[in-house]
SEDOVO-167416 format. One record per residue: residue number from 1; residue in one letter; y, z, x of N, C-alpha, C in turn. Coordinates in nm, 2 decimals. Each point is the difference from the previous one (the first is absolute). Layout:
# residues N
  pos  code    n_c2    n_c3    n_c1   ca_c2   ca_c3   ca_c1    c_c2    c_c3    c_c1
  NUM     A       Y       Z       X       Y       Z       X       Y       Z       X
...
END
This chain:
# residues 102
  pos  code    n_c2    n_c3    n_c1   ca_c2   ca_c3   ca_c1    c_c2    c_c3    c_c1
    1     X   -0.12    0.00    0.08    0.12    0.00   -0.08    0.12    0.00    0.09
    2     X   -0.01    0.06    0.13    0.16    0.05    0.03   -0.02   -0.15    0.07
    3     X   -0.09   -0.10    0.05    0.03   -0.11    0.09    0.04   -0.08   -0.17
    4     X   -0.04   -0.02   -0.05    0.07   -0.09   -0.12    0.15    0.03   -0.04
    5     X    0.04    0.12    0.04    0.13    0.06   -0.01    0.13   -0.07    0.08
    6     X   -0.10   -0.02    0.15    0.05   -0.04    0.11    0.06   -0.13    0.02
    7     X   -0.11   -0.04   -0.07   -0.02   -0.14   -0.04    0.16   -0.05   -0.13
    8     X   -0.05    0.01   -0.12    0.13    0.05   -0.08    0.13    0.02    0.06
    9     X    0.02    0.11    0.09    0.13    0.03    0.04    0.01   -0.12    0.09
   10     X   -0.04   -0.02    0.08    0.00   -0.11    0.08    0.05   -0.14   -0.07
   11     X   -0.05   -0.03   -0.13    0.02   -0.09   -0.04    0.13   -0.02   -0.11
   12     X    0.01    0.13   -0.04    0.16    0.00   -0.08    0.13   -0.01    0.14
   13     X   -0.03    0.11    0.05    0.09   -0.04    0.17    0.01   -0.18    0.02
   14     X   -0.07   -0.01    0.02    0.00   -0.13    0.04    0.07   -0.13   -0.09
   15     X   -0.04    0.04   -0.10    0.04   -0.07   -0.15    0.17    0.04    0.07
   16     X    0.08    0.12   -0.04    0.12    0.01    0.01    0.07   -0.04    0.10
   17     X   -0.10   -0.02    0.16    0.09   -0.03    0.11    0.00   -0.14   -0.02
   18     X   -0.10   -0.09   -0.04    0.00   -0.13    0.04    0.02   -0.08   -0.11
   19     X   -0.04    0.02   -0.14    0.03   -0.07   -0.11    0.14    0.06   -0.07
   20     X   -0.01    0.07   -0.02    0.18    0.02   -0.10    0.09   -0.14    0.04
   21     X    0.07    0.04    0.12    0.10   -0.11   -0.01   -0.02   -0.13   -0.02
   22     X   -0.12   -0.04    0.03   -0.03   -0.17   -0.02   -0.02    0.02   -0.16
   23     X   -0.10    0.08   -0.08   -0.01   -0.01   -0.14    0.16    0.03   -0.07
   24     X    0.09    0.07    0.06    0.09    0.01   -0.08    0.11   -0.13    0.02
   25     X   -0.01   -0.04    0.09    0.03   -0.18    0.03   -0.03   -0.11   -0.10
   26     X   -0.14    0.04    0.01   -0.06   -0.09   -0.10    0.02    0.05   -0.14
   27     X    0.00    0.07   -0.02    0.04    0.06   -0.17    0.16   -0.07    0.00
   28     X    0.09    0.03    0.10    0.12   -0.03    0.00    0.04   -0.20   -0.03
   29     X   -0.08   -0.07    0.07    0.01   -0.13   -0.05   -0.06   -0.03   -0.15
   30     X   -0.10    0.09   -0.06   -0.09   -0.05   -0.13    0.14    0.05   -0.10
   31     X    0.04    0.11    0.02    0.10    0.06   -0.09    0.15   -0.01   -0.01
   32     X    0.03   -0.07    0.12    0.17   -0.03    0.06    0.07    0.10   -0.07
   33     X   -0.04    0.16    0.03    0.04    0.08   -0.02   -0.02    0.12    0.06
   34     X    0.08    0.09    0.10   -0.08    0.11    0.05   -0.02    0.10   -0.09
   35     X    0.04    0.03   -0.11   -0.01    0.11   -0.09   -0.14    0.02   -0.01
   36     X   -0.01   -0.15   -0.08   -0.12   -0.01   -0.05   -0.13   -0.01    0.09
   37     X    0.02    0.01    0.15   -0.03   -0.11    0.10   -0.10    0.18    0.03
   38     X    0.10    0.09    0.02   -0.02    0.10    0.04   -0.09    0.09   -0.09
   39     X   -0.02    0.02   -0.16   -0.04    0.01   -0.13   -0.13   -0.07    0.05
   40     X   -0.02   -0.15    0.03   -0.12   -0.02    0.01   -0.13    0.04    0.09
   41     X    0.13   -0.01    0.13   -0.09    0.04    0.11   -0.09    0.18   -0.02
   42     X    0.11    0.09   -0.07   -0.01    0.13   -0.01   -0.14   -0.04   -0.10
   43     X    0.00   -0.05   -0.06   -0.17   -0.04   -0.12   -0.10   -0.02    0.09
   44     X    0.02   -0.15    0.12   -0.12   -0.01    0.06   -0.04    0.11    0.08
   45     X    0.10    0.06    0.07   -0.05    0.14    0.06   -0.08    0.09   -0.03
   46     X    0.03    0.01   -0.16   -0.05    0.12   -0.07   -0.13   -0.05   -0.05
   47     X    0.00   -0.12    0.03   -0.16   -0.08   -0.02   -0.10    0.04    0.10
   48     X    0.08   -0.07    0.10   -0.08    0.03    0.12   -0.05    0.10    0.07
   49     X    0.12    0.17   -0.02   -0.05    0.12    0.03   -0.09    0.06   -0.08
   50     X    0.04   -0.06   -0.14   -0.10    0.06   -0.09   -0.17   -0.03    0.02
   51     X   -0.01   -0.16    0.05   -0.15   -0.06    0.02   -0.04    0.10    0.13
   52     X    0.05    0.03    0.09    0.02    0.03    0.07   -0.05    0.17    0.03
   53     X    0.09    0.01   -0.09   -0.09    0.17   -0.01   -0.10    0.07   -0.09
   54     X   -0.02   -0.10   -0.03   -0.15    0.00   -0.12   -0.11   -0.04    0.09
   55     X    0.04   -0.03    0.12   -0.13   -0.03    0.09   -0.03   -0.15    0.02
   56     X    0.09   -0.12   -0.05   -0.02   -0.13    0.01    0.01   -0.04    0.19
   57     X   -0.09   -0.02    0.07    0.04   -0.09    0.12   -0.06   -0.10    0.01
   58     X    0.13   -0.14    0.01   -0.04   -0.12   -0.01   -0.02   -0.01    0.12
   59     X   -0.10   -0.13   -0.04   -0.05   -0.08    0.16    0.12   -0.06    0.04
   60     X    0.05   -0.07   -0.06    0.17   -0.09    0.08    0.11    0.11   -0.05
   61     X    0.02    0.02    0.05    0.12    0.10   -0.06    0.15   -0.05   -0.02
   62     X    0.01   -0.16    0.06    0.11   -0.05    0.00    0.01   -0.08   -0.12
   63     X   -0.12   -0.05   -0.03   -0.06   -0.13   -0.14    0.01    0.11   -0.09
   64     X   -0.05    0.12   -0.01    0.04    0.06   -0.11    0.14    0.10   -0.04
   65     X    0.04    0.01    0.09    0.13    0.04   -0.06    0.11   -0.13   -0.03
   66     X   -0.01   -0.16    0.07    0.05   -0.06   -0.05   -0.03   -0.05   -0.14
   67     X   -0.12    0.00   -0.04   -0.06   -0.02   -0.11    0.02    0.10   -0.12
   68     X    0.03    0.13    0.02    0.09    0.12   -0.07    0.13   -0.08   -0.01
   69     X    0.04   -0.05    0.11    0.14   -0.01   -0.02    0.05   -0.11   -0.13
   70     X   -0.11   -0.09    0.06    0.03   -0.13   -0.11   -0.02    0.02   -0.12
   71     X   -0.12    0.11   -0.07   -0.01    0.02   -0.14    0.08    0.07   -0.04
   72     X    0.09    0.11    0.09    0.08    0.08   -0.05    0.14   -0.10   -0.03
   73     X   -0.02   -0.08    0.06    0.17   -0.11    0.01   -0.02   -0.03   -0.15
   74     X   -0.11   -0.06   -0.01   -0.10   -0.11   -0.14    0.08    0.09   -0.11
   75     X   -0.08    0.09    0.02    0.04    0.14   -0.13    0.15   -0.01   -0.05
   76     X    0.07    0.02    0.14    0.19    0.00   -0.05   -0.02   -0.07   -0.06
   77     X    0.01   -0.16    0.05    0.06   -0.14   -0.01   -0.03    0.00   -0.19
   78     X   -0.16    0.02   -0.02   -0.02   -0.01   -0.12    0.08    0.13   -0.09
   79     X    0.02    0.10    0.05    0.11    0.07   -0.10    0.13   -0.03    0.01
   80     X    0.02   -0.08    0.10    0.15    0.00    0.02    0.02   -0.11   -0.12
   81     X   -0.06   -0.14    0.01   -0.01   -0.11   -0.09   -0.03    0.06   -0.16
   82     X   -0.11    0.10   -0.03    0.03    0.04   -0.12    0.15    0.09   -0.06
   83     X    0.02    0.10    0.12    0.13    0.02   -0.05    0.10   -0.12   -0.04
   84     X    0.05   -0.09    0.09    0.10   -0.10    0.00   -0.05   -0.08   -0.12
   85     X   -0.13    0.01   -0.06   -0.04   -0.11   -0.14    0.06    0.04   -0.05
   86     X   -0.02    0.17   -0.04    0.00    0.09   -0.07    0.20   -0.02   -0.06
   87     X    0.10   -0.01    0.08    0.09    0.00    0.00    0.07   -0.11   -0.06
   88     X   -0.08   -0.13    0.07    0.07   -0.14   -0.03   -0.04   -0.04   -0.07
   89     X   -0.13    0.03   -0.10   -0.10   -0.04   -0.08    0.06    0.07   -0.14
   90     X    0.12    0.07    0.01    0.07    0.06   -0.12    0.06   -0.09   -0.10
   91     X    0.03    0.05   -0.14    0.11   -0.07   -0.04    0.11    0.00   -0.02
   92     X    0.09   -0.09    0.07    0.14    0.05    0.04    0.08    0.04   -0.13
   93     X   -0.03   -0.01   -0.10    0.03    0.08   -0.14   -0.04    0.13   -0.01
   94     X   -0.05    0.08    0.11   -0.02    0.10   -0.04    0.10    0.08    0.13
   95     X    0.10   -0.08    0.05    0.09    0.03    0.09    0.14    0.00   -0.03
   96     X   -0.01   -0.09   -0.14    0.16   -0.06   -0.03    0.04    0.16   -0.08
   97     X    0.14    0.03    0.01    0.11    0.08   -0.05    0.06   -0.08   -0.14
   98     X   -0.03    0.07   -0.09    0.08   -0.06   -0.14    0.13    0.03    0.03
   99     X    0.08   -0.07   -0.01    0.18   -0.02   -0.06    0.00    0.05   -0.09
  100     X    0.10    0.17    0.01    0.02    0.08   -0.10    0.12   -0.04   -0.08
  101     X    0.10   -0.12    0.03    0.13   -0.03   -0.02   -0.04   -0.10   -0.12
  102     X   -0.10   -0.05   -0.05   -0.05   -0.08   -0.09   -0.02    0.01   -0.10
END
């Protein structure tokens, strides 16, 4: 148990020193937004530590956290597009202001 521990720590360490800034790079061109850029990346993280400390050790450890990364992006992209349906998909009649002078 404590060498799978070792292992784990080793591999969240590692995750933080060598992936963060390139994944939050890359969130930052899918999103042309750092808010949101930063919002994302804070998800894959919480992906990744979470697999992570549940005892997951991948064999590539680089193929799978980019592969976290990209489903996590997938995820936004598809909520972000439902929100914006959600918005533009309205009827502008239920935006108009009656003229009280009438």
């Amino acid at each position: 148990m404590q060498k799978t521990d070792e292992i784990r720590d080793r591999l969240i360490n590692g995750f933080t020193e060598n992936y963060m800034e390139k994944l939050f790079y890359f969130c930052l061109k899918k999103t042309g937004n750092s808010v949101e850029a930063e919002d994302l990346i804070q998800d894959i993280s919480l992906q990744v530590i979470t697999a992570l400390s549940k005892g997951t050790i991948p064999t590539n450890f680089s193929a799978w956290v980019w592969r976290i990364t990209r489903n996590r992006y997938s995820v936004w992209a598809k909520e972000k597009h439902s929100r914006n349906e959600s918005v533009t998909g309205s009827d502008i009649g239920d935006y108009e202001i009656e003229d009280e002078e009438i």
